[in-house]
C-alpha positions, 0 to 999 in steps of 0.5 A, spaced: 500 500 500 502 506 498 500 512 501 495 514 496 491 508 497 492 509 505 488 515 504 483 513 499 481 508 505 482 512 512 477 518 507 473 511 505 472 508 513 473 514 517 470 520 513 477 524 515 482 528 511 489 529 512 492 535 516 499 538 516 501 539 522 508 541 522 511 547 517 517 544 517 514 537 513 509 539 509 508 532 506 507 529 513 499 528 513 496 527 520 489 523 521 485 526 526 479 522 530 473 529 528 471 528 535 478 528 541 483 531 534 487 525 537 492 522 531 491 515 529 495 515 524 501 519 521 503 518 514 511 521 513 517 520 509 523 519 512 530 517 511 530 510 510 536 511 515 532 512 521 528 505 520 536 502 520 534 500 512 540 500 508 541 504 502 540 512 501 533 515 499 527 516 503 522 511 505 513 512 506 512 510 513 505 511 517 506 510 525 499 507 527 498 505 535 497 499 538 496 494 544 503 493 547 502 486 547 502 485 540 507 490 538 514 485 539 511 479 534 509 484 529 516 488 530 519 482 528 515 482 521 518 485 515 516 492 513 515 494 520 519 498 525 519 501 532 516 508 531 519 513 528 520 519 533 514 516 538 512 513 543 516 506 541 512 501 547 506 503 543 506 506 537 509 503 530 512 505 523 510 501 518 513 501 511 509 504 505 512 500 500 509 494 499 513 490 504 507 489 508 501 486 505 494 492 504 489 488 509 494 487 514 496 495 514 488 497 513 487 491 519 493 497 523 489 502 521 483 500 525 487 498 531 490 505 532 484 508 529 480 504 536 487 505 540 486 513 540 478 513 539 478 513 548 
């Protein structure tokens, strides 16, 4: 999944848009609950360096929220890595490049989506 189609599913299942929150990344998009504003996803490009990735170059990423229990094993998937610049006991990067398949990424997305809702 890219982040094009990302967002085309968060719009199709959650009625959100994008926001950009920092000046200073305008292609960082923020997806935010309507009611608490709380993120539930935030879509970045970064170094592919700051994930340990070999190679220069930038990579797509979104960091979603899960339940602490479950982020070990999933840590040890392919195409997913500690939170880029987050809470890492409770947030994850996961890589928009297709190393990780679209039903297991839009499956964190509802996770996250849950997560933040309180």
């Amino acid at each position: 999944m890219d982040r094009t189609k990302l967002a085309e599913h968060i719009q199709e299942l959650y009625q959100v848009s994008p926001d950009h929150p920092f000046a200073k990344h305008p292609t960082f998009e923020a997806y935010r609950h309507q009611r608490n504003r709380k993120w539930f996803a935030l879509v970045m490009d970064i170094p592919r360096e700051k994930l340990g990735l070999e190679g220069d170059g930038m990579i797509d990423v979104v960091n979603v929220k899960c339940d602490p229990l479950l982020i070990g094993a999933l840590r040890n998937q392919p195409g997913i890595y500690p939170a880029y610049h987050m809470n890492k006991t409770a947030w994850l990067s996961v890589a928009l490049d297709g190393s990780v398949a679209d039903e297991q990424v839009k499956s964190l997305i509802e996770i996250s989506f849950d997560a933040t809702g309180r």
